[in-house]
N, C-alpha and C positions, 0 to 999 in steps of 0.2 A: 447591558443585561449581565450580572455574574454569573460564572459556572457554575454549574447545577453539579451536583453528586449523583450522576448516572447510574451508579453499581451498589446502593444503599437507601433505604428506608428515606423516605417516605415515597421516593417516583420508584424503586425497587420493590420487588417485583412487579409491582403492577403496571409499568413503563419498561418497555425491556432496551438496553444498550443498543444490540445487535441493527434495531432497525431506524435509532437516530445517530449512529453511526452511516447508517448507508446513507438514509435522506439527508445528513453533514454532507457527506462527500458529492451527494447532488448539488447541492448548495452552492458548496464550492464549484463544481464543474461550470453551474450556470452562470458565474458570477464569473465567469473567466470567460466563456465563451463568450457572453452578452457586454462586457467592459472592459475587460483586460488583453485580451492575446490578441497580436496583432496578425494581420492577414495573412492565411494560410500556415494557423496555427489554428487548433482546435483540443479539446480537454473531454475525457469519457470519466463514469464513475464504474470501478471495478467493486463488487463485494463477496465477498467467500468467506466461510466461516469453516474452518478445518480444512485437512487435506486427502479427503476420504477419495481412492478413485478405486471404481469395481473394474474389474475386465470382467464380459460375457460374451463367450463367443457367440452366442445365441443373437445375438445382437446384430452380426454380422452378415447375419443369413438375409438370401437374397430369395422371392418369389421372382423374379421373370422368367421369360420363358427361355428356352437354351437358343441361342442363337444359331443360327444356319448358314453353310456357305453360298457362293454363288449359283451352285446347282443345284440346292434344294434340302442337301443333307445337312444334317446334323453337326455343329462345331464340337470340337473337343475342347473345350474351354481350362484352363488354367483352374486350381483349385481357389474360392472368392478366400480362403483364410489358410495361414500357416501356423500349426501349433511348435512353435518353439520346444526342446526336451526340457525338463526341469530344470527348474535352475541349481548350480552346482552351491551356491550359497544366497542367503536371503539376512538382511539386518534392517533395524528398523528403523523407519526414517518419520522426518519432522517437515512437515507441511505446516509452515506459517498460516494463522487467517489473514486475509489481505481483503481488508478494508481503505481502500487505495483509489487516488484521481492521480489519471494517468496523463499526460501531455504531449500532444507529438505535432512536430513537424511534416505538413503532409506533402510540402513541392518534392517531387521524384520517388513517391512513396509514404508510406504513414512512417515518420523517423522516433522513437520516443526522445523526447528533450528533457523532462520532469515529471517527477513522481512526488505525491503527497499521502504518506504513510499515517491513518489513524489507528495507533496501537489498539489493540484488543486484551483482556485478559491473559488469554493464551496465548499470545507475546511473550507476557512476563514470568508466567508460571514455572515454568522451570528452565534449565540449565540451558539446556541446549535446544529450546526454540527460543532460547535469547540468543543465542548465540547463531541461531539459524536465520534470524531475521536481522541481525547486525551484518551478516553475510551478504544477503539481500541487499541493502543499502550499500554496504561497500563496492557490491560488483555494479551497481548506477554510477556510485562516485568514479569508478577505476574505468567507464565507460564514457564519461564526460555528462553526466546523466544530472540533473539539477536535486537533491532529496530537500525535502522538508519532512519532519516528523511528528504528531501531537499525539502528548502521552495526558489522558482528563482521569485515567485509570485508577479506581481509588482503593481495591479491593487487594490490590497487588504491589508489594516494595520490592522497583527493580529500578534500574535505570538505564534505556536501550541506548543512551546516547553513549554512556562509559562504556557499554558494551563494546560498541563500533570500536571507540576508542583502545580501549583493551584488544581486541583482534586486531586493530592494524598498529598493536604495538607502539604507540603514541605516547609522548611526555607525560606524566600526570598532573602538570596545570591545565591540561583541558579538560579534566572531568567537569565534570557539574559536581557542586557537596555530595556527599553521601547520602545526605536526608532530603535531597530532590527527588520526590515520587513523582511532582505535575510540573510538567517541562513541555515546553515546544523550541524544537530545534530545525533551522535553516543551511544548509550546507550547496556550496560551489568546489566544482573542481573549476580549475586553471594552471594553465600553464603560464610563469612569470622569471625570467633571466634562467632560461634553460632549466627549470626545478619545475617540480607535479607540486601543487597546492592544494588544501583544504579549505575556503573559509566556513568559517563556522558564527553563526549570528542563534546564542543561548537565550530563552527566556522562562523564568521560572512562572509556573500557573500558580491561582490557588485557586480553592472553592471559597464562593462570594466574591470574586474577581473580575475586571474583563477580562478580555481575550486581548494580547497585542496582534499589531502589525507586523508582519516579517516579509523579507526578500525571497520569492521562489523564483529561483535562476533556472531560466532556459536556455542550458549548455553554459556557454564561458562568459557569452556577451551580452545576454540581454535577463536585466531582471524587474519584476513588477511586483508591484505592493500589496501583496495578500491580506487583506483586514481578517484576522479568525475571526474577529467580534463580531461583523457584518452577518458570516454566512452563519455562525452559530448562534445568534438571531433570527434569522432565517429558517436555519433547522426546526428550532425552538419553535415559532410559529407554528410553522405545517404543521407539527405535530401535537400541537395543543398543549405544550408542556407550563408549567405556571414561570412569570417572573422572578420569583425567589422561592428559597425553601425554607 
């Protein structure tokens, strides 16, 4: 099945990104948990669009009844919330959408091993939530953490994989071209003759295209063969979207 143009006329507006984006990343999780990751490993779909978070202390408030001691009186309880004084400075911050299947190792705890990044618009849009989500990815890679990235974004000219690249100050034969808007990128860390490694497995998209195959590496040693094409098939299905456009 080729790419579809999610963010344009004719599935735009009337098909919205945001929620075959999420049922992608279900896709993906079931097709991992159901045939790929081996025992006690397991894969969740995360979706969040913006980085909106309210504080309400109202929120906080509790109806029980006041608790009592041994003989019958009344506890002095602890106040249930502390208001912090204002804060002495405030700046504004960038909360990535994270459209994400997440992977984790669960012997001795949930461990996260890989992460599968589906860019969003507001990804790309400006400066520095590119650069807030190349950040993201770097502190997986700098934790031994497996990333994979797919950029299907057609509304937006950016390219999050130069980004990384650019932030952790890297040669510039690994960029991808310049005129790479639809890219999916696979990355491992490893340690090899005492040196920190990157690999990096590039694959340029288009619309009208399939999807390739790429390596999502959980941690240094074990890696398994992600079909995009399969789950985005898949996606496609559920969601009733046509074969071509």
């Amino acid at each position: 099945m080729p790419l579809l143009d999610h963010f344009r006329p004719p599935l735009h507006p009337q098909r919205h990104w945001e929620s075959f984006h999420a049922n992608w990343a279900g896709a993906m999780a079931d097709v991992l948990n159901e045939d790929l990751l081996p025992e006690g490993y397991f894969a969740e779909e995360q979706a969040h669009s913006g980085g909106r978070i309210e504080i309400d202390v109202a929120t906080f408030e509790s109806a029980a009844p006041p608790a009592t001691t041994k003989d019958g009186a009344t506890a002095t309880l602890p106040p249930r919330v502390w208001a912090p004084p204002a804060p002495a400075l405030s700046m504004p911050g960038v909360f990535p959408d994270n459209f994400e299947v997440q992977i984790f190792r669960g012997e001795g705890g949930a461990t996260l091993v890989a992460a599968i990044e589906l860019i969003s618009p507001a990804n790309k849009d400006r400066q520095d939530a590119r650069i807030a989500f190349a950040a993201k990815c770097a502190s997986y890679l700098a934790q031994g953490i497996g990333v994979l990235i797919v950029d299907i974004v057609t509304t937006r000219r950016a390219n999050l994989h130069n980004e990384l690249v650019h932030l952790l100050k890297r040669e510039d034969h690994l960029l991808l071209p310049a005129s790479t808007d639809l890219y999916a990128v696979a990355y491992r860390s490893q340690n090899r003759q005492d040196a920190e490694w990157i690999d990096i497995w590039p694959a340029t998209l288009a619309v009208g295209q399939p999807l390739p195959l790429l390596p999502l590496a959980l941690g240094a040693e074990i890696c398994l063969p992600l079909d995009l094409e399969a789950t985005y098939v898949k996606a496609c299905r559920r969601r009733r979207l046509p074969d071509s456009q």
